[in-house]
C-alpha positions as CSV (number, residue, x, y, z in Angstrom):
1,X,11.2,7.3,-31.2
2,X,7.6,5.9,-30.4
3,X,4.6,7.8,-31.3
4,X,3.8,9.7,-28.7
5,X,7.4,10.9,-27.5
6,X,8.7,14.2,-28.5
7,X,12.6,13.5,-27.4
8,X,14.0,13.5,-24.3
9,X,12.0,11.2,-23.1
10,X,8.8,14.0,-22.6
11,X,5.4,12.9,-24.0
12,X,3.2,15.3,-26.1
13,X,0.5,15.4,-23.3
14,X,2.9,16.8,-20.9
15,X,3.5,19.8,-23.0
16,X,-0.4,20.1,-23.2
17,X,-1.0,20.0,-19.6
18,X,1.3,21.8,-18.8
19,X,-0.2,24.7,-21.0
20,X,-3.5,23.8,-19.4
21,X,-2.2,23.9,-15.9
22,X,-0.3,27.5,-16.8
23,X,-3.4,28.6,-17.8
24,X,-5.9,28.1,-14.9
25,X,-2.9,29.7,-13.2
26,X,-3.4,32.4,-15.1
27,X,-7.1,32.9,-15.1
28,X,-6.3,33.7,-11.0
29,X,-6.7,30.0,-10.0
30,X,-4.5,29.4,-7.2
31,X,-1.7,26.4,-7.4
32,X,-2.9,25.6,-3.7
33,X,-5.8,24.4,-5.7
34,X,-4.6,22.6,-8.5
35,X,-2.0,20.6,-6.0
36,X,-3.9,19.9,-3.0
37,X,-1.9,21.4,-0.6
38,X,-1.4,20.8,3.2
39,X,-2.8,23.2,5.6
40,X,0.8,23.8,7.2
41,X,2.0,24.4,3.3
42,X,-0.8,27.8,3.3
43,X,-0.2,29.3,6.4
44,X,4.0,29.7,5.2
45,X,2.4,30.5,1.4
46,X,3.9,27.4,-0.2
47,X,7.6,27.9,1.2
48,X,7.4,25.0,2.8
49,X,7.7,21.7,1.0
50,X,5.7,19.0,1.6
51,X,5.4,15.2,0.6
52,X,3.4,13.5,-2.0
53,X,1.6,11.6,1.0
54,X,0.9,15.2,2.7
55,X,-1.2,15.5,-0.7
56,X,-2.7,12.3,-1.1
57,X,-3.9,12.9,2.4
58,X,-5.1,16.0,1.6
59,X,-6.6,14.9,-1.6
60,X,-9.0,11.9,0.3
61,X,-9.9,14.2,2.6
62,X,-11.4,16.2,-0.1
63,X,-13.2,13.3,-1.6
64,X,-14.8,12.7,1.6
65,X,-16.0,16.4,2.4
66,X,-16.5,18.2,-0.9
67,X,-14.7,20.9,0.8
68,X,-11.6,23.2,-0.3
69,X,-8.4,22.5,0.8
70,X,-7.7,26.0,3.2
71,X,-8.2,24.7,6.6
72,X,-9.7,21.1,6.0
73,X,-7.2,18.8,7.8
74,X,-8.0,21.2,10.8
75,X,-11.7,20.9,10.2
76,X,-11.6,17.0,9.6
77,X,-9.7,16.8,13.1
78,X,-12.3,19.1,14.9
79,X,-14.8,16.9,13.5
80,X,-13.7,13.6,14.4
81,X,-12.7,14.4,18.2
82,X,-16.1,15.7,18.4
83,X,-17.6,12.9,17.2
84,X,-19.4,14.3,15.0
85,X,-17.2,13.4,11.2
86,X,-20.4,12.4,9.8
87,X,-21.9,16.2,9.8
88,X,-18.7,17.1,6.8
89,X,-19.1,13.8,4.7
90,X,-20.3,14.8,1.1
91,X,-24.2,13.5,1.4
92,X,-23.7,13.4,-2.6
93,X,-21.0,10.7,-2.5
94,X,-23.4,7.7,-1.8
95,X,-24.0,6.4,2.2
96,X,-20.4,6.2,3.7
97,X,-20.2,3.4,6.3
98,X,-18.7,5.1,9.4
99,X,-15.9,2.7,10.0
100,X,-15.0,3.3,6.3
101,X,-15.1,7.2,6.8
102,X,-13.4,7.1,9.9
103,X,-10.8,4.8,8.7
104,X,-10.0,7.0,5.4
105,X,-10.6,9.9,7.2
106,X,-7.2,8.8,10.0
107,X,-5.2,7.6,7.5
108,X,-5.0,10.7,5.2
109,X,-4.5,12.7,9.2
């Protein structure tokens, strides 16, 4: 058994964060926040399962805006038929080319 293995093949740090995921549960964080959920996965409260790439998309989108999860592949959408994607970029995450944004922004849509 290496170092860092416990048995069964579970590492110590996965016992650890999975403590530290239970408990920002616990302190009333939601799990919609801590997996970055699809919007179609809030409106049916997380009955609904949904792909890794639902939450990859989900999780770009986020890096782009700066914004919470509830509602932001709705709001991204709004934004970029509108033409107007560049008024949700985060300002504090350095001068996003457009074609760049728009780009990341369609393929986490």
């Amino acid at each position: 058994m290496k170092r860092w293995e416990i048995g069964d093949g579970q590492m110590r740090g996965d016992r650890k964060l999975r403590r530290l995921h239970d408990a920002k549960v616990s302190e009333g964080l939601q799990r919609e926040q801590v997996h970055f959920p699809t919007d179609s996965k809030l409106r049916t409260n997380g009955n609904m399962y949904k792909s890794e790439t639902s939450s990859f998309g989900n999780a770009i989108l986020q890096l782009l805006t700066r914004r919470p999860p509830v509602e932001l592949e709705s709001e991204v959408r709004r934004a970029m038929l509108s033409g107007e994607l560049t008024s949700i970029l985060d300002p504090l995450a350095g001068g996003w080319p457009m074609f760049v944004a728009m780009r990341l922004a369609e393929l986490a849509l």
